[in-house]
C-alpha positions as CSV (number, residue, x, y, z in Angstrom):
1,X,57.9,63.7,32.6
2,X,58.4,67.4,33.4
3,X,61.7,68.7,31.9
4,X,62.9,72.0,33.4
5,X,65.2,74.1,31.7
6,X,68.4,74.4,33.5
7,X,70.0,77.2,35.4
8,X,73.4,78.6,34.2
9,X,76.0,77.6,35.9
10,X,77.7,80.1,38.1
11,X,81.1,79.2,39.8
12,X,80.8,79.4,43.9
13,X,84.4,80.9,44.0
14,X,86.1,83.1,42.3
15,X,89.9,84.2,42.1
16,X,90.8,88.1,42.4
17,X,94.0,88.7,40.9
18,X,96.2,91.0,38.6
19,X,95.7,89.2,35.1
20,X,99.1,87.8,34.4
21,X,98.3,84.9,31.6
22,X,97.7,85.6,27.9
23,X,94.3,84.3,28.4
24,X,93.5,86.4,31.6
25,X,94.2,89.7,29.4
26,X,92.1,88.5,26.5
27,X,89.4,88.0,28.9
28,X,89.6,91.0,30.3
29,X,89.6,92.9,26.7
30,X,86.7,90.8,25.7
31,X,84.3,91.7,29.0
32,X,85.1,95.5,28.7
33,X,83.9,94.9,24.7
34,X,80.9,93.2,25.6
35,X,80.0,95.5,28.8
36,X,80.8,99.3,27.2
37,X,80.2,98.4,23.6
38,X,77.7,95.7,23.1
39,X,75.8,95.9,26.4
40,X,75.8,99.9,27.2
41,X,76.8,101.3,23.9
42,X,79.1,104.3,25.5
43,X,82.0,103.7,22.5
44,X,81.1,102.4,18.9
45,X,83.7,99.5,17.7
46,X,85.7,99.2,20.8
47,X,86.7,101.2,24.4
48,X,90.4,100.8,23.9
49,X,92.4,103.8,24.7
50,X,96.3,105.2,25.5
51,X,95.4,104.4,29.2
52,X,95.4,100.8,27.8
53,X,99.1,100.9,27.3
54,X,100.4,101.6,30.7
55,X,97.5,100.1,32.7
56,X,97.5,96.9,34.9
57,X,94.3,94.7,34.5
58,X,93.0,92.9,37.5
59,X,90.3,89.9,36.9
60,X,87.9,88.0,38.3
61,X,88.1,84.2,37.3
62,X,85.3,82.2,38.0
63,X,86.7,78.6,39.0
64,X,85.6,74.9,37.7
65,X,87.0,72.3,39.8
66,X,89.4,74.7,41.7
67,X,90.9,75.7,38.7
68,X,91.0,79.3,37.2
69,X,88.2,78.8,34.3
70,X,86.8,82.3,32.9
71,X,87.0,86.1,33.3
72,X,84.4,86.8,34.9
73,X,84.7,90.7,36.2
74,X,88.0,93.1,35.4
75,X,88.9,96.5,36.2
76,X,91.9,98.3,35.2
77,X,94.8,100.5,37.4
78,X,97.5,102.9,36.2
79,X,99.5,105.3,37.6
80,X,99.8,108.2,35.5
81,X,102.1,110.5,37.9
82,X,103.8,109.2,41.0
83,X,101.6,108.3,43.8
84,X,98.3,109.1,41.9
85,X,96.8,106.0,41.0
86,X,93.3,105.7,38.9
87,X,90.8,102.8,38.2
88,X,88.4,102.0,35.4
89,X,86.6,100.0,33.0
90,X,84.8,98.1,36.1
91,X,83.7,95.5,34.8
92,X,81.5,92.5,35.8
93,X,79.5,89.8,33.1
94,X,76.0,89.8,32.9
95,X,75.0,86.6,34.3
96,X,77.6,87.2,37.1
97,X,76.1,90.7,38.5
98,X,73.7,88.8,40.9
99,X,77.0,87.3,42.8
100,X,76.7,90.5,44.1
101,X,80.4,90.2,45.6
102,X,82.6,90.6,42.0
103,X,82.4,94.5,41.9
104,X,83.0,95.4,45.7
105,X,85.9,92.6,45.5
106,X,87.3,94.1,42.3
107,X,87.3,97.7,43.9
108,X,88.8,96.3,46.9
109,X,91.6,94.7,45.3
110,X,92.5,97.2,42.9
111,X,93.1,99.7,45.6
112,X,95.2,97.4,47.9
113,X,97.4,96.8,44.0
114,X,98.0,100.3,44.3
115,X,98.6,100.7,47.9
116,X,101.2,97.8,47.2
117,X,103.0,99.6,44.1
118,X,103.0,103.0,46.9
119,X,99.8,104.5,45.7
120,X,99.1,107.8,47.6
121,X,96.1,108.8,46.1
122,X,93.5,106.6,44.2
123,X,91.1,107.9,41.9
124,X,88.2,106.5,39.7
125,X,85.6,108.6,37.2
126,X,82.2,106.3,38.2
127,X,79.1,105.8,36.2
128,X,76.3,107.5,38.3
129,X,74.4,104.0,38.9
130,X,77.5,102.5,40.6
131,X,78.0,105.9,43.5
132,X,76.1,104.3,46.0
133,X,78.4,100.8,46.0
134,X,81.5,102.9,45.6
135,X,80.4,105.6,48.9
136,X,79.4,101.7,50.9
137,X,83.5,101.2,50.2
138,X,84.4,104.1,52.0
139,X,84.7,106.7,48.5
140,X,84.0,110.2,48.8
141,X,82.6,112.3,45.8
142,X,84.7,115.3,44.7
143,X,82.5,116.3,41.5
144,X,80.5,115.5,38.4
145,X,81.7,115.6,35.1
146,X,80.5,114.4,31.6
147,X,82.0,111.2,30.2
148,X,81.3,109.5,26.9
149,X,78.4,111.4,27.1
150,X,77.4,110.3,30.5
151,X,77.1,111.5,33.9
152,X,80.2,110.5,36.0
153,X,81.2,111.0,39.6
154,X,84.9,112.0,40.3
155,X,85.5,109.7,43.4
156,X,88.5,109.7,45.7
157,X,88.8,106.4,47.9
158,X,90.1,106.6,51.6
159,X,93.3,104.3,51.3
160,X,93.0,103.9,55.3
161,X,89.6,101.6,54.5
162,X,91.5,99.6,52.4
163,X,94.7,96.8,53.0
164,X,97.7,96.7,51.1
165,X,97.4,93.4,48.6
166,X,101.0,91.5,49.5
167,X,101.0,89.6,45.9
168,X,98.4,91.0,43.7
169,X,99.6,88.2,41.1
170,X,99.1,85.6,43.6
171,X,95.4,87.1,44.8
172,X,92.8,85.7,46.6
173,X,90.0,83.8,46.6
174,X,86.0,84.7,47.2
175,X,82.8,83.0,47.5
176,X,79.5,84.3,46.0
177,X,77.1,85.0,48.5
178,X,75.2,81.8,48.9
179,X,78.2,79.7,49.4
180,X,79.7,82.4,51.7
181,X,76.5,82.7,54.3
């Protein structure tokens, strides 16, 4: 008898929302651990910062049974003058990446937060690997600049690309690829 090993699981649909449970934050917190210190090593003991304190977190929860089951992918959106809106900390988990829908969704719906709380202007610092996804979504480069000792690109989104999310605590829901075609 042949006995394969078998496959992770990975949800076929996902919920995009502003994190509004305990457990959604946590979640959140925990991914952007694993992601910027464990997995890419850009901050020591933890990427926490002031930003932290007035930011809004938007998730990614994979479902089990149609009901919201783990944080899957995050992001995080504040508005540090009126109008001017900035993301970061894009986040998606390892085994999740091949989804291949979690970061473009997560881009998406972070922008139409912001157009929804009267952004003007939305702004993101973006790791050099992730340009190309970011220019697909309709983001135009403004410059380079040194992060965490890393190249990033200063990117400017064009709001008309994007819609306004009605009730970014409500969200929405998407498929992964496969289950989607």
């Amino acid at each position: 008898m042949l006995i394969e090993k078998p496959k992770v699981f990975i949800s076929p649909e996902f919920l995009i929302r502003q994190a509004s449970q305990p457990w959604e934050r946590v979640g959140s917190s925990e991914l952007r651990h694993r992601t910027f210190v464990a997995e890419q090593g850009i901050f020591t003991h933890h990427d926490r910062d002031e930003i932290d304190n007035v930011m809004m977190p938007i998730v990614a929860v994979s479902t089990l049974a149609s009901e919201a089951y783990e944080v899957v992918g995050t992001v995080r959106i504040h508005q540090p003058e009126k109008g001017v809106w900035w993301g970061s900390r894009l986040s998606v988990a390892l085994n999740y990446r091949k989804v291949g829908r979690l970061g473009p969704e997560l881009i998406r719906f972070a922008v139409g937060t912001a157009l929804h709380y009267g952004c003007d202007l939305f702004l993101a610092h973006v790791q050099l690997r992730n340009v190309p996804l970011f220019k697909k979504l309709n983001w135009e480069e403004l410059e380079s600049v040194e992060l965490f000792g890393q190249t990033h690109v200063k990117m400017r989104a064009n709001l008309q690309a994007f819609g306004i999310v009605s009730n970014p605590y409500r969200g929405w829901i998407t498929l992964n690829k496969k289950r989607a075609a």
